[in-house]
N, C-alpha and C positions, 0 to 999 in steps of 0.2 A: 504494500500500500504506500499511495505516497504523501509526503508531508503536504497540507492544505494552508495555503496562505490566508491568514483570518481574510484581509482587507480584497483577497479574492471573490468572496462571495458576500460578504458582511452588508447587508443591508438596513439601512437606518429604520429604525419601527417607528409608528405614527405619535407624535408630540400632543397632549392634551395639557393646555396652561389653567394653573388651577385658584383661577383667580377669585373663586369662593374663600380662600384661604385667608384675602386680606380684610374681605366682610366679617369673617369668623373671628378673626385675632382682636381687632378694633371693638368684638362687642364683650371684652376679658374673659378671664378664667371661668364661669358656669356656663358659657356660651360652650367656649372649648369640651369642656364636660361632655356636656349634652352631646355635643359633634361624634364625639370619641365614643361613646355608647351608642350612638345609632347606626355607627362606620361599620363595629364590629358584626352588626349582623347582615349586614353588607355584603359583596365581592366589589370590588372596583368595575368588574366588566358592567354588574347591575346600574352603579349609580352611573356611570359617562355612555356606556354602549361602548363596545368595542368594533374598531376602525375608525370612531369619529377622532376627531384631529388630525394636525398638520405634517406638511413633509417636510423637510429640512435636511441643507445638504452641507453646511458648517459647525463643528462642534461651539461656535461662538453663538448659537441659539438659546444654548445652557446658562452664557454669562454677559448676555446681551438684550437690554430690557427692548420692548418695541419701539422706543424713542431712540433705538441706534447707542444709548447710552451702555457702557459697559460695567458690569456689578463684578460681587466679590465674592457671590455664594449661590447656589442652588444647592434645592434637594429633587431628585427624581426619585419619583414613587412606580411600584409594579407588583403586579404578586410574585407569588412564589414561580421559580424559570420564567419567568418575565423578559429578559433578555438584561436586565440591569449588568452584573458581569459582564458582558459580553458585550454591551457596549461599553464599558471604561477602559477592556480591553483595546476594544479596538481606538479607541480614544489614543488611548497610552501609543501604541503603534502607528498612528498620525501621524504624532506629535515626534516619536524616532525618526520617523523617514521625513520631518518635512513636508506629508502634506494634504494640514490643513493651516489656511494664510492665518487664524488669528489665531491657532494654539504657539506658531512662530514667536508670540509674546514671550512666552514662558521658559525661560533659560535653566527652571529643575521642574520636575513634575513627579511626584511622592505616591505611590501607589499603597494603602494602608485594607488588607481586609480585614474588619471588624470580626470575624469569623478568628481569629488566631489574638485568642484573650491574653497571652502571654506577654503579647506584644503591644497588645493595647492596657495592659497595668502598668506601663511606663510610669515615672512620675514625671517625668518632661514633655514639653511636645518634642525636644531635639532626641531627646531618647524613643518614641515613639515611630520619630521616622527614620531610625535606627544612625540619627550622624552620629550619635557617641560613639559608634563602635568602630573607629579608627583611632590613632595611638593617640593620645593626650593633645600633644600640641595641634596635631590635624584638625580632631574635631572641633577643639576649639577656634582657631583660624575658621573654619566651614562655619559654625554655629554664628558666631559675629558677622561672617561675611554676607549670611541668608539673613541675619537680622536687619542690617542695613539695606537688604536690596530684596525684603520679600514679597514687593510688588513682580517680582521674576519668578514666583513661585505659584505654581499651581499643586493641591494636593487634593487625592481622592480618598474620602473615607467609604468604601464599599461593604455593604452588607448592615449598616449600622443596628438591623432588628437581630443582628446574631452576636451582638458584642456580651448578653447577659450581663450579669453585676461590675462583668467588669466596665461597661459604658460607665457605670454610675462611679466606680471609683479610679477611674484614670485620672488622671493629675495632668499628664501630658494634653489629652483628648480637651479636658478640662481650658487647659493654655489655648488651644487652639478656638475652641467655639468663642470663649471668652475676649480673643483676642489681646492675649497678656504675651505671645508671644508668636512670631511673623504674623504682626497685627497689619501688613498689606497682602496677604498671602490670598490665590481667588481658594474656594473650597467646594466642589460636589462631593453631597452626602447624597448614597445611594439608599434604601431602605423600601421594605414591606409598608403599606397601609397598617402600624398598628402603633397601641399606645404611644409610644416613645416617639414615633413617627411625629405626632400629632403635637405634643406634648412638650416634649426637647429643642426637636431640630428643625420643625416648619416654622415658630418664632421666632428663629435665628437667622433664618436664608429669605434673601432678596425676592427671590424667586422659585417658583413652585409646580412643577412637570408630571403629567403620567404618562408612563408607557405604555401606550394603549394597542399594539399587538402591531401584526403588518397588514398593510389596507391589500387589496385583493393586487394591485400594482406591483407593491411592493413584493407580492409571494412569488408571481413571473419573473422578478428579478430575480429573487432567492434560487428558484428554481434554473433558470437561465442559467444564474453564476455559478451551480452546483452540476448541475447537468451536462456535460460536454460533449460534443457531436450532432449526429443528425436526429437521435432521438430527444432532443429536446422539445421542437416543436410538439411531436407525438404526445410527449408526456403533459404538456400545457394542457392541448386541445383536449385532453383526457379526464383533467382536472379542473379545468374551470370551465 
């Protein structure tokens, strides 16, 4: 078998902006409440439909409000295999080769899954995105250097509904949302529809996305880019 290049087939899934989010927050904590109890008996696909929303074809959609202005934080919400991994992946892979034009901002980009608590019980953020663990003087030089210039930094917290007790006592995690440290840094939190979602990290981020699946357009691509030769057509006409 042969190795698959993600950005070969990787198709972007459809964008729903969750502009209920800033009615929600604006009317405080019993509003949120209420939100958070009727979400859970929920699925995402119920409350928006799935394939409604937008396509987009630059990762600057994440950190770019509709006034062209550019922000510091999103969260993207999906269920569970939602594609959330798989786009930060592919994200992250952009941004190595060069090409998406506004991830070119970002001169480090910190890839963090929330899934690996070990790592998220840091008590730093610089411990977290593991600069400590080069010899003394290095990390320190690095630490100072992303301090002063962490408007260059972009970091992704993935997975944040699997971080368990340790979301609540990282220290490092803590640095970062609070912005006590790379207080220019941009930030996607990826995460499930659930408590913590709602709760934590949608009142912290500028901006607020679901992954609402792939529109029927979108699966032809999928299938196009995965399917190679002449039965591709075949398979199409077959399935849609």
């Amino acid at each position: 078998s042969r190795r698959v290049d993600l950005e070969e087939f990787y198709v972007p899934p459809c964008l729903v902006q969750l502009d209920e989010f800033n009615e929600i927050l604006s009317e405080g904590s019993p509003a949120m409440i209420e939100h958070i109890r009727q979400a859970a008996s929920r699925t995402w696909s119920e409350r928006l439909g799935m394939n409604a929303g937008e396509k987009w074809t630059s990762w600057g959609r994440l950190l770019r409000n509709e006034q062209g202005d550019d922000v510091t934080s999103c969260v993207l919400l999906a269920e569970a295999a939602g594609g959330k991994t798989l786009s930060m992946l592919s994200l992250l892979l952009s941004w190595i080769r060069g090409h998406d034009e506004f991830l070119k901002k970002f001169e480090f980009v910190f890839f963090v899954q929330c899934r690996n608590r070990s790592q998220l019980d840091s008590s730093t953020a610089a411990g977290l995105l593991c600069i400590d663990q080069y010899t003394t003087v290095e990390s320190t030089e690095a630490i100072e250097y992303l301090q002063r210039n962490s408007e260059k930094m972009l970091i992704v917290l993935d997975g944040a509904d699997e971080g368990g007790d340790a979301w609540e006592r990282s220290g490092g995690l803590q640095e970062l949302l609070e912005r006590k440290a790379f207080e220019k840094c941009s930030l996607i939190i990826t995460s499930r529809a659930c408590e913590r979602a709602y709760a934590d990290i949608i009142p912290r981020c500028a901006q607020h996305f679901h992954l609402a699946g792939l529109s029927d357009e979108g699966l032809a691509d999928l299938l196009c880019n995965g399917i190679k030769g002449q039965r591709c057509q075949e398979v199409l006409s077959e399935l849609l």
